[in-house]
C-alpha positions in Angstrom: -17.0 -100.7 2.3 -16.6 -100.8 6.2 -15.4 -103.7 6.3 -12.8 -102.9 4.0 -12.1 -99.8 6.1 -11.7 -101.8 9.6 -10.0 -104.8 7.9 -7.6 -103.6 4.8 -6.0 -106.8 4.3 -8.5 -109.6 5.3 -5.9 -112.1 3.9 -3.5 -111.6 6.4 -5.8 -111.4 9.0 -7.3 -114.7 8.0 -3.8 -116.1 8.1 -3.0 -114.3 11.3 -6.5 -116.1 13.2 -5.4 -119.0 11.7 -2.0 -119.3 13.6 -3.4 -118.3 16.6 -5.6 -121.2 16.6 -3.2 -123.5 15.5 -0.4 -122.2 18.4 -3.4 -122.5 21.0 -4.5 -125.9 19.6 -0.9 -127.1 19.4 -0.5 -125.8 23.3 -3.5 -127.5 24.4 -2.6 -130.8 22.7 1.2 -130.1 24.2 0.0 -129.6 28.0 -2.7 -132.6 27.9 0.6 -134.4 26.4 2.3 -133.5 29.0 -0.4 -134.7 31.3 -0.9 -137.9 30.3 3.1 -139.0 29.8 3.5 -137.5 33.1 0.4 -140.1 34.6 2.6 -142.6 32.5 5.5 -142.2 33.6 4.8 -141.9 37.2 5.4 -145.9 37.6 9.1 -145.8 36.8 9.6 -142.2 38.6 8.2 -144.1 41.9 9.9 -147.3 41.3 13.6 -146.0 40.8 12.8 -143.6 44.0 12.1 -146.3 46.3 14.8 -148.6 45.0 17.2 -145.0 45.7 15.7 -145.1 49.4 16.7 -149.1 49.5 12.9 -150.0 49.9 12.6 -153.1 47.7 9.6 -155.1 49.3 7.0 -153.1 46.3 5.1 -154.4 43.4 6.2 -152.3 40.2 2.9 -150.5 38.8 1.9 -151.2 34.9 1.7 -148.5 32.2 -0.6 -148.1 29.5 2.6 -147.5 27.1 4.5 -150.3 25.6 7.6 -149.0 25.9 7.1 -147.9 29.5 6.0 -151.6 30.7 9.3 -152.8 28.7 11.3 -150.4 31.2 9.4 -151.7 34.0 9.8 -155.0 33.6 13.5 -153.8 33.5 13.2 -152.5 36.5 11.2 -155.0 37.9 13.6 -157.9 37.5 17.0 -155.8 38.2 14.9 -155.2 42.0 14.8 -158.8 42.7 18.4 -159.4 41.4 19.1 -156.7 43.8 17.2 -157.8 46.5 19.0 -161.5 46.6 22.2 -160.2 46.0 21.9 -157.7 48.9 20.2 -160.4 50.5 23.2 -163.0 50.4 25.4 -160.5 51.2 24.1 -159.3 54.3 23.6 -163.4 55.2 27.5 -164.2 54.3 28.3 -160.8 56.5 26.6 -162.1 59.5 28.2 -165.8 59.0 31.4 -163.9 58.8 30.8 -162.0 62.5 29.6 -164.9 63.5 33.0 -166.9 63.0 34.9 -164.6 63.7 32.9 -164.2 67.5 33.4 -168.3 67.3 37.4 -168.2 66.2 37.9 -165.5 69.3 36.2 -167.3 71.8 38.1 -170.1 71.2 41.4 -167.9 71.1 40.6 -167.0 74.5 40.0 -170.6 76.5 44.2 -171.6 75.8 45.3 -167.8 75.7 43.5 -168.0 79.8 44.9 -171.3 80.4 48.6 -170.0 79.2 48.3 -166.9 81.4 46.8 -169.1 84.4 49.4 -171.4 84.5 51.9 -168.6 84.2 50.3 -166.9 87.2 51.0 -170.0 89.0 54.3 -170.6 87.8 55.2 -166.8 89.5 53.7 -167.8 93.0 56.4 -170.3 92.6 59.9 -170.2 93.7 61.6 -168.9 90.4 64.9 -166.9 89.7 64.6 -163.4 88.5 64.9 -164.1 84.9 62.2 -167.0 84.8 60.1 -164.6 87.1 60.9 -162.2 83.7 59.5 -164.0 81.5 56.3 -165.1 83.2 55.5 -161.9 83.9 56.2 -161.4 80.1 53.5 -164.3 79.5 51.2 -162.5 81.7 51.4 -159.2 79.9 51.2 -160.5 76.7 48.5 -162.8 77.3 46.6 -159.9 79.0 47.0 -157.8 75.2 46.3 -161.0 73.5 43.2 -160.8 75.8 42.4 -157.0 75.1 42.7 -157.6 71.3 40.3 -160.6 71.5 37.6 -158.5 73.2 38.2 -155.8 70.5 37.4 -158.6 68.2 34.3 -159.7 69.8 32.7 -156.2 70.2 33.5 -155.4 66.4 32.1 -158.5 64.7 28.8 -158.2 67.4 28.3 -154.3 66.9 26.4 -153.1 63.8 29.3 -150.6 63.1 29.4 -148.5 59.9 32.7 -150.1 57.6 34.7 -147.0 58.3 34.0 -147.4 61.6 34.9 -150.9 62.0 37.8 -150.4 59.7 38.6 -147.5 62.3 38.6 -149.5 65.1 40.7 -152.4 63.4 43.0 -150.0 62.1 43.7 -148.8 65.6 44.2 -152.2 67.3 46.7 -153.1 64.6 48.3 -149.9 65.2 48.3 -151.0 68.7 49.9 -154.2 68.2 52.3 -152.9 65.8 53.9 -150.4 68.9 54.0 -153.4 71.1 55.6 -155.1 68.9 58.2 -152.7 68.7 58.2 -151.7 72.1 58.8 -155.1 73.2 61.6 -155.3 70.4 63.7 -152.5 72.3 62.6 -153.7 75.6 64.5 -157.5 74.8 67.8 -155.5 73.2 68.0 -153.6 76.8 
């Protein structure tokens, strides 16, 4: 009779234990769950965090999951197509600098033999408007000159694209006013 007296309904109570065990059961399963997909899914959480950061000299880890070692492999192979695509590109931009360096140099050797022998064309005897237009030759094989360094210091500098794109922008912008400068300079 006491027992009836602390426990009037020993049904519910019975039911009542037994959800309580079954919630902290079900929680204890859930967290060591949680654990162990967390342990297996650390693989793919470090490989797509160095491939983010650009670091792609790394062996992909395994998983004890199927599914996981599917994504992996995934992973795995899209790495090394990325790796020999960025590869190739950076190897066609530096043959690209490097003819570009080539194609100014040889600019330069006749734009210095134009403006040499129009330097010694003005020690010359000449009239006024022959002297004109040598000392046009000069000036624009001095910009000619300028733009052809320009050249050379972007394709050998490791500028940022925006930066190069900056500085070509500018040196077209450049020639574009001489252009035009020199255009109302002839109608004068």
């Amino acid at each position: 009779r006491i027992l009836h007296d602390l426990i009037p309904y020993p049904e519910k109570l019975l039911i009542v234990v037994f959800l309580t065990g079954f919630i902290f059961i079900a929680l204890i399963i859930a967290i060591q769950f949680g654990k162990k997909l967390k342990k297996e899914l650390y693989p793919l959480k470090l490989s797509t965090e160095k491939i983010m950061n650009q670091d792609l000299d790394f062996e992909v880890k395994n998983s004890d999951v199927k599914e996981f070692n599917e994504v992996l492999i995934s992973i795995s192979n899209m790495k090394i197509a990325l790796k020999e695509s960025l590869m190739m590109q950076w190897h066609m931009e530096k043959e690209k600098k490097n003819q570009i360096c080539a194609l100014a140099h040889d600019i330069k050797t006749p734009i210095t033999i134009i403006k040499g022998n129009a330097e010694l064309l003005k020690e010359s005897q000449l009239c006024q408007e022959d002297r004109e237009f040598t000392d046009y030759i000069i000036n624009n094989a001095d910009k000619v000159e300028k733009y052809i360094s320009i050249l050379i210091d972007i394709s050998k500098s490791p500028l940022e694209k925006n930066e190069t794109k900056e500085k070509i922008d500018k040196m077209l912008k450049d020639i574009e006013f001489e252009k035009v400068k020199e255009e109302y300079e002839w109608k004068d």
